[in-house]
C-alpha positions, 0 to 999 in steps of 0.5 A, a space after each residue: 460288109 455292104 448288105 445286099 439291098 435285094 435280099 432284104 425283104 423285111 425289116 427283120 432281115 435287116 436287123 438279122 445282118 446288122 446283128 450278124 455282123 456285129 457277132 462275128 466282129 466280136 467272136 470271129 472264131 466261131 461261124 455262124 450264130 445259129 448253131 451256137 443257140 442249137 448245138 454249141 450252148 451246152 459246150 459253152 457252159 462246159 467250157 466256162 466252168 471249166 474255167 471257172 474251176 480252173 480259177 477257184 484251184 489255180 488262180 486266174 494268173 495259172 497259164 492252164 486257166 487263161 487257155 481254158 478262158 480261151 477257150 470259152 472265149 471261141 465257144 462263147 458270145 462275148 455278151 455271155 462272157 460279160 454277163 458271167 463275168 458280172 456273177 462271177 465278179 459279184 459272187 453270184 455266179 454258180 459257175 465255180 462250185 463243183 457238183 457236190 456241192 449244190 446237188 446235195 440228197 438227189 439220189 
């Protein structure tokens, strides 16, 4: 995509565009990357727990994970994704315990 030279007004807008097309070669199941910080940050999280406790039951082999890892996949930036990886991978990532288990004596 050629970035049209008289709309930029700053150098702002242009790194905007650049990162914007950088987003959506990485995820291009999901339109624009503003509403992910406004309204799809919570679905996000929701879904790569979801996965994340699909895991810790089935498996990461199990069919029913791998979709609700595709899932997460279209709700999800792929830096998040590599980030929780990461925890997940070392062991720190909360992502997986069920709500017992960390919210102990709220009530």
């Amino acid at each position: 995509m050629e970035i049209d030279r008289s709309k930029v007004t700053s150098p702002k807008d242009l790194q905007y565009w650049k990162s914007y097309d950088n987003y959506t070669l990485d995820n291009p199941h999901v339109g624009d990357p503003r509403s992910l910080q406004m309204t799809q940050r919570l679905y996000c999280f929701i879904r790569y727990t979801m996965f994340c406790r699909c895991c810790r039951e089935l498996g990461e082999d199990d069919p029913r994970c791998k979709y609700q890892y595709y899932r997460a996949e279209v709700a999800c930036t792929q830096d998040f994704l590599d980030l929780v990886n990461q925890h997940r991978e070392a062991g720190t990532c909360g992502m997986d315990l069920l709500p017992g288990d960390r919210i102990v004596g709220t009530r």
